[in-house]
C-alpha positions as a Markdown table, in Angstrom:
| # | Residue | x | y | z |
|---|---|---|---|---|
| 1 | Unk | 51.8 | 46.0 | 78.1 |
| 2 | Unk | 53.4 | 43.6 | 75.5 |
| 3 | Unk | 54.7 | 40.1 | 76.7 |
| 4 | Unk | 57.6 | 40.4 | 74.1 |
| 5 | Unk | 59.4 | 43.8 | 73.4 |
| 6 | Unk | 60.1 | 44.1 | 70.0 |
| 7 | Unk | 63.7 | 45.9 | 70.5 |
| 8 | Unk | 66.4 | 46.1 | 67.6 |
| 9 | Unk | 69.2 | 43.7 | 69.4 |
| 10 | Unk | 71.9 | 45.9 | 68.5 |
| 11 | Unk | 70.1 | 48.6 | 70.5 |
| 12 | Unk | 71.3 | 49.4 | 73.7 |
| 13 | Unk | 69.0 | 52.3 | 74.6 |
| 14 | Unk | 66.2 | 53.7 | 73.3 |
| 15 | Unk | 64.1 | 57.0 | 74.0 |
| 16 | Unk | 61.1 | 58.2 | 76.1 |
| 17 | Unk | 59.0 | 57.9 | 72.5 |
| 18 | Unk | 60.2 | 54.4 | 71.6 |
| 19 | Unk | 59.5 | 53.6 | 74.8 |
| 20 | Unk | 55.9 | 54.5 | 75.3 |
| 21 | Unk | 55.5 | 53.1 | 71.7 |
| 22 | Unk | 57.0 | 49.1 | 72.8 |
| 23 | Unk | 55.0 | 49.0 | 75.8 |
| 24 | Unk | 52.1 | 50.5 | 74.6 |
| 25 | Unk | 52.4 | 53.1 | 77.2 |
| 26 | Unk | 52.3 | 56.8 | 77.1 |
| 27 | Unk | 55.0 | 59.0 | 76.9 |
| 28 | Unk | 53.7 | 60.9 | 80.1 |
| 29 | Unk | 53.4 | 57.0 | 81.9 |
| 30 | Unk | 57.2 | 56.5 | 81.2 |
| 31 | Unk | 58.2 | 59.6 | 82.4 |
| 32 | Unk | 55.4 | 59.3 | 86.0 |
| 33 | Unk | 57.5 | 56.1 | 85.8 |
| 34 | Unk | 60.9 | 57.7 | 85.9 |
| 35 | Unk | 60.1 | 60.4 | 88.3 |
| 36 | Unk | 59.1 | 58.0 | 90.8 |
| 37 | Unk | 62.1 | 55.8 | 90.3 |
| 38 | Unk | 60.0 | 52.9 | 88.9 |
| 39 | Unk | 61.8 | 52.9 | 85.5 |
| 40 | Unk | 65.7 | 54.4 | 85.4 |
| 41 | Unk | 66.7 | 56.9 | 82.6 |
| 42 | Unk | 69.6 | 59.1 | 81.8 |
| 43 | Unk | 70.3 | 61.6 | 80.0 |
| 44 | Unk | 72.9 | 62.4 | 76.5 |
| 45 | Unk | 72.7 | 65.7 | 75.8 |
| 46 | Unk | 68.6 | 67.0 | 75.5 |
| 47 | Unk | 68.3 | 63.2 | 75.0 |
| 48 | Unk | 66.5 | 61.1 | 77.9 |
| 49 | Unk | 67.2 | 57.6 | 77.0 |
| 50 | Unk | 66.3 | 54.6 | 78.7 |
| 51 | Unk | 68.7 | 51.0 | 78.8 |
| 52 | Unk | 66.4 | 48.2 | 76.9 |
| 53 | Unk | 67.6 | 46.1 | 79.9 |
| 54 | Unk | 66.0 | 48.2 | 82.3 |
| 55 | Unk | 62.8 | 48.7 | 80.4 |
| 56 | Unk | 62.5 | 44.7 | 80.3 |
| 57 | Unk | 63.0 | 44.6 | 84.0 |
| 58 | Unk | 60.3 | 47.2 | 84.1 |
| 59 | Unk | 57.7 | 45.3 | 82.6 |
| 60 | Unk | 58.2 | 42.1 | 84.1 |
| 61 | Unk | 58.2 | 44.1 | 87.7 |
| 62 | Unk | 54.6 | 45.9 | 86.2 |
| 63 | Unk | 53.5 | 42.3 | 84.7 |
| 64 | Unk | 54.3 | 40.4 | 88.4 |
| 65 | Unk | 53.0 | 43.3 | 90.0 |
| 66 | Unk | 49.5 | 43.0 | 88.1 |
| 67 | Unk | 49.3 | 39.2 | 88.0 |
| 68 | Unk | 46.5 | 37.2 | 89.9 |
């Protein structure tokens, strides 16, 4: 994963596909994370967007998480 997300600052939220792309994830890794309440989403409409707060907080959890 990226130690600096490279997020528009006027973004509040960005999708499941923006996601995966930031964090060099995959798309079906964001949404494993989702479904086991690692990473919180919502939904707009068809839209499942994610808060680029909560994405940050998801990465440092995954970067403490992995660090020896």
């Amino acid at each position: 994963m990226n130690a600096a997300l490279q997020v528009d600052p006027s973004q509040i939220s960005i999708g499941v596909d923006e996601a995966a792309r930031i964090t060099d994830c995959t798309r079906t890794g964001i949404y494993k994370a989702i479904a086991a309440g690692e990473l919180k989403a919502f939904k707009i409409g068809r839209r499942r967007l994610i808060l680029v707060s909560e994405l940050k907080a998801f990465v440092e959890r995954a970067a403490k998480a992995g660090a020896r």
